[in-house]
TORTITOR-348483 format. One line per 5 residues: number of its first residue (from 0); their letters; for each residue y, x, z of C-alpha. Coordinates in steps of 0.5 Angstrom, whole numbers. Example, Ala and Ser with C-alpha at 12.3 -4.5 7.8 and 13.67 -1.06 7.14 Angstrom:
<atoms>
0	as	-9,25,16 ~ -2,27,14 .
</atoms>
This chain:
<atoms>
0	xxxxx	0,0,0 ~ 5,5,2 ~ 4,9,-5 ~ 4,2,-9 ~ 12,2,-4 .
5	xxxxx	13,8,-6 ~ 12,7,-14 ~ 16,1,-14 ~ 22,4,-10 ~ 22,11,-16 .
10	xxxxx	20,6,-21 ~ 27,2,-20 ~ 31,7,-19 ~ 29,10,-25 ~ 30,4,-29 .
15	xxxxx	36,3,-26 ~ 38,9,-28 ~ 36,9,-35 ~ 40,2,-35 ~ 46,6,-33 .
20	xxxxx	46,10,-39 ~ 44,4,-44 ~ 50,1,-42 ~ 55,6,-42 ~ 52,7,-49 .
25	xxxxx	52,1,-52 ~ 60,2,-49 ~ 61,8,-53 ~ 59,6,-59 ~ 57,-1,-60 .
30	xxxxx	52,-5,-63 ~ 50,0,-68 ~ 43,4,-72 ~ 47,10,-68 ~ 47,6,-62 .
35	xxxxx	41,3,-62 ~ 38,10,-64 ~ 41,13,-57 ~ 38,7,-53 ~ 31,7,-56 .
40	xxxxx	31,15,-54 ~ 33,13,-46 ~ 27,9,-46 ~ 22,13,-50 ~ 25,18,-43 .
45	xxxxx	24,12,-38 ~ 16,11,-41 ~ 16,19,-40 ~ 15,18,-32 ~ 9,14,-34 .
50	xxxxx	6,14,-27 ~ 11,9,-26 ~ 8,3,-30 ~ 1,3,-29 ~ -3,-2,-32 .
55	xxxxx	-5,-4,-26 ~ 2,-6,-24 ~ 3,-10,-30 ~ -3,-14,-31 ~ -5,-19,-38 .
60	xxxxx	-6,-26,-37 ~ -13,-27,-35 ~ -18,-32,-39 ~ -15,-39,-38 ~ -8,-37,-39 .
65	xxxxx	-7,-39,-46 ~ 0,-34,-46 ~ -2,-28,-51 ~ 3,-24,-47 ~ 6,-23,-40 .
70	xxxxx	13,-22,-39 ~ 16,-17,-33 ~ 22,-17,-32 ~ 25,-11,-29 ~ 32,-11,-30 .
75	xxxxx	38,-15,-31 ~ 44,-15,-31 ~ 49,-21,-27 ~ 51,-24,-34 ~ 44,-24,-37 .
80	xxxxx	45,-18,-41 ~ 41,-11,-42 ~ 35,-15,-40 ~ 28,-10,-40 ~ 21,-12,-40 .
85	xxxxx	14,-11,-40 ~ 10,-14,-43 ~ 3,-13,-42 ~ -2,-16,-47 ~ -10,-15,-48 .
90	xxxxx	-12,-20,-52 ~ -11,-21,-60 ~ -5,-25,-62 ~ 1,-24,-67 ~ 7,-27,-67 .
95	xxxxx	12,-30,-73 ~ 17,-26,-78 ~ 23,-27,-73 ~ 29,-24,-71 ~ 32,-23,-64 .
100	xxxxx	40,-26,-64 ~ 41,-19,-60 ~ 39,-12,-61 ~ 32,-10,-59 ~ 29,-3,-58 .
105	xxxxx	21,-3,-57 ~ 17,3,-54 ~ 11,4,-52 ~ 7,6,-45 ~ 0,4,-46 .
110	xxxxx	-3,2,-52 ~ -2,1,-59 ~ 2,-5,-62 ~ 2,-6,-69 ~ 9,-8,-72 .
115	xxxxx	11,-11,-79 ~ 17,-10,-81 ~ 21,-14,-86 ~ 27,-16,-91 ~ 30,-22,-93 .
120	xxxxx	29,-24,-101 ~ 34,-27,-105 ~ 30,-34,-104 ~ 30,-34,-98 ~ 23,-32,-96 .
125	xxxxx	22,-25,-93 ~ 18,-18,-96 ~ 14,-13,-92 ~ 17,-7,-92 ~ 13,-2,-87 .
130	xxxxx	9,-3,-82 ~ 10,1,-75 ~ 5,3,-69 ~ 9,3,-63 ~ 6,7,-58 .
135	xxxxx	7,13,-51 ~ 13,17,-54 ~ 15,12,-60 ~ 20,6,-62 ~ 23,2,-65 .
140	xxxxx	31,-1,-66 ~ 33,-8,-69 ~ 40,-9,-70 ~ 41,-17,-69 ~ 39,-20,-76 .
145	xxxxx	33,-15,-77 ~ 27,-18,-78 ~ 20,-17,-75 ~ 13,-19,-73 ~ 7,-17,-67 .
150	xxxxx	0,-17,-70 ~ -4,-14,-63 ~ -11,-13,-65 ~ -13,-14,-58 ~ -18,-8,-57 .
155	xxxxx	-15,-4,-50 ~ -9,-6,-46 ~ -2,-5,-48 ~ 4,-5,-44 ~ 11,-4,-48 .
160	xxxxx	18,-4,-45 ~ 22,-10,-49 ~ 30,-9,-49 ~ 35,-14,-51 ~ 42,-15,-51 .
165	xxxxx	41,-21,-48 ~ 37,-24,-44 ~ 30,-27,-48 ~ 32,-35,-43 ~ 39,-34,-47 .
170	xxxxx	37,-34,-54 ~ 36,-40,-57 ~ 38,-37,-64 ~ 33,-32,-65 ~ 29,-36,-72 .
175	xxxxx	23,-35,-74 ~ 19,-36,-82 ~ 14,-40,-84 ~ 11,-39,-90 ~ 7,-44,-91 .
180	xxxxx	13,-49,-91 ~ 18,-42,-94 ~ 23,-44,-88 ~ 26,-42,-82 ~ 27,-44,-75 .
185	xxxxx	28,-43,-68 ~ 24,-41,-62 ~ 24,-45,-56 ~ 27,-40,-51 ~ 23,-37,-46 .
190	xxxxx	22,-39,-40 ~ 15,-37,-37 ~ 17,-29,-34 ~ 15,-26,-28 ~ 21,-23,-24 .
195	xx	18,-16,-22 ~ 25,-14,-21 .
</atoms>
């Protein structure tokens, strides 16, 4: 128990730094590539201390829980912005072609998740453009309007650090694709995190 106390405390001081510098950059800089850039390195530095998000800390949902995914919230700002989470995963799941409404940054801490990266044709509908995996030591930057999707094979455990902007709860804009109508729509906003602030 005192280790666990002891991870947490370490733990939420190194986000808390880490956060301290994201926000001073984004102050700096504003919401750009270069920016965005700058931030996914300070938390491929944060996903360095590694011992600090162990799986076991982060579990997935357990048979039963029909959420591909769980979401750990680990920082927040008062407003809802500069919000950080884990996610952890276990299970196969992929997620449509969406956008964020805010900038995002993804990086890796155990495990591999797979990204479709993607633009938006004359027609309006999408073509893929690369596909990323994400994992210990790499990242991905999103400006607002780029567009991407999750494709987790569901063969190991996968714990990510997912940054926004925004808050996930804020974001009632964030659109998604569906090909087999060649349409977009809005997700619902996320509501199902686990605060492990």
């Amino acid at each position: 128990m005192n280790d666990q106390l002891s991870r947490q405390t370490q733990r939420r001081f190194a986000v808390s730094e880490a956060v301290s510098r994201i926000r001073q950059i984004e102050y700096d800089l504003g919401v750009t590539p270069n920016s965005l850039a700058q931030i996914k390195n300070e938390l491929i530095k944060l996903a360095e201390k590694k011992e600090l998000f162990p799986t076991d800390d982060f579990p997935p949902p357990p048979t039963g829980d029909q959420r591909p995914n769980y979401l750990y919230l680990i920082s927040e700002d008062e407003d809802h912005r500069f919000a950080l989470y884990v996610t952890s995963s276990v299970r196969k799941y992929s997620t449509a072609t969406h956008n964020h409404q805010t900038w995002a940054v993804i990086v890796g801490l155990h495990g591999t998740e797979p990204n479709r990266l993607f633009e938006r044709t004359e027609d309006n509908g999408i073509r893929e453009t690369q596909r990323v995996d994400v994992s210990h030591g790499t990242g991905l930057a999103f400006m607002p309007e780029d567009l991407h999707a999750l494709d987790v094979p569901g063969v190991e455990k996968v714990l990510n650090f997912h940054m926004y902007g925004l808050g996930l709860p804020q974001l009632a804009k964030r659109e998604y694709y569906n090909p087999r109508t060649h349409s977009w729509h809005f997700f619902p906003t996320i509501k199902n995190i686990e605060d492990a602030r």
